[in-house]
DRENDO-1510 file (C-alpha; in Angstrom, 1 decimal, always signed):
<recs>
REC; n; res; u; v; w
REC; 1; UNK; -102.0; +8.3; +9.3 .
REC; 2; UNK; -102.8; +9.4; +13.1 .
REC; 3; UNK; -104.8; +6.7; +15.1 .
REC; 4; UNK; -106.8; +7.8; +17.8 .
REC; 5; UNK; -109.6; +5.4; +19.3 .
REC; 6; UNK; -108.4; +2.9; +16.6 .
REC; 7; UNK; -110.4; +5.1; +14.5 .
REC; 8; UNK; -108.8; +6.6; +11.3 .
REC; 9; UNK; -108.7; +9.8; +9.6 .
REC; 10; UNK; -111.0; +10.4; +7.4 .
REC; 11; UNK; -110.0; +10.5; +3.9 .
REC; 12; UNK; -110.6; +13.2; +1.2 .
REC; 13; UNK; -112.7; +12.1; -2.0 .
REC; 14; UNK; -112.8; +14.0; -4.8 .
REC; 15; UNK; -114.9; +13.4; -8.6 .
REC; 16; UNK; -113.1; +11.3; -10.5 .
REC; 17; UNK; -113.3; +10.4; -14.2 .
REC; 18; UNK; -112.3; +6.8; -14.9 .
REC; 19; UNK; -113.3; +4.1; -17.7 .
REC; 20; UNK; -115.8; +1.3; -16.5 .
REC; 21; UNK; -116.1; -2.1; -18.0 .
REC; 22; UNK; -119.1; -2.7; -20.2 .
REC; 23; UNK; -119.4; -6.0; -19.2 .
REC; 24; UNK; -122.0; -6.8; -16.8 .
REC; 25; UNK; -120.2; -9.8; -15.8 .
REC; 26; UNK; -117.3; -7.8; -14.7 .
REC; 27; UNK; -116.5; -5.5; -12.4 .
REC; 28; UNK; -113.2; -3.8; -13.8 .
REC; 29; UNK; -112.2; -0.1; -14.0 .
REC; 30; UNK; -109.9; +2.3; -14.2 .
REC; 31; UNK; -108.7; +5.8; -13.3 .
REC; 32; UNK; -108.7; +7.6; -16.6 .
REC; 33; UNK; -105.4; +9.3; -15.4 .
REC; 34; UNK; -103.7; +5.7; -15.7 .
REC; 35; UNK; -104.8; +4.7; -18.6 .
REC; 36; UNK; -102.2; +5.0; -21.5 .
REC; 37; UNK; -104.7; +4.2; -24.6 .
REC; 38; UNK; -107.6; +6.7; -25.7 .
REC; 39; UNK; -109.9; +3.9; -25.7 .
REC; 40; UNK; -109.1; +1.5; -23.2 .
REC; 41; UNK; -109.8; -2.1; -23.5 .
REC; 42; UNK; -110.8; -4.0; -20.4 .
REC; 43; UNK; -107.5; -5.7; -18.8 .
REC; 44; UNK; -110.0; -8.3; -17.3 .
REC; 45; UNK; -112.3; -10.0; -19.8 .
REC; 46; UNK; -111.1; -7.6; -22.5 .
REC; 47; UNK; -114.5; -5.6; -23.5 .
REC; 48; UNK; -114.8; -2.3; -24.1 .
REC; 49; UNK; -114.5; +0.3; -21.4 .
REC; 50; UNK; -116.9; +3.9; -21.4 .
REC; 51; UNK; -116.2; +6.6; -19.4 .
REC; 52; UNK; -117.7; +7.7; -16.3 .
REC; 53; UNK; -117.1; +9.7; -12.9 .
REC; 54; UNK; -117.0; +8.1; -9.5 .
REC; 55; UNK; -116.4; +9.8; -6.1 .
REC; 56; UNK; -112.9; +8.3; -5.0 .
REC; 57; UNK; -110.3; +8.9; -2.2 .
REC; 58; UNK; -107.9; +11.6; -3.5 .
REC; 59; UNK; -104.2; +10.1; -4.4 .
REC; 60; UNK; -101.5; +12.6; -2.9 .
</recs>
């Protein structure tokens, strides 16, 4: 990353599906791309998980 003004560079967010905790009480989620089960559990509190999409920073 180039600093100039102790400002960073501004980083590239794309639409991203991931699975989202059902919990209110929790806040856990997950890129769907990491998840290794079709129908993720949540690996906080252990609820079930739905999917949804989320603007997040792009991973190179």
């Amino acid at each position: 990353m180039a600093y100039y003004n102790n400002k960073k560079e501004p980083v590239e967010e794309i639409e991203t599906s991931v699975w989202s905790c059902t919990n209110d009480d929790c806040s856990g989620w997950m890129r769907e791309d990491y998840s290794f089960e079709t129908e993720p559990t949540c690996p906080l509190c252990k609820s079930s998980m739905i999917k949804e999409t989320r603007v997040l920073p792009k991973l190179s």
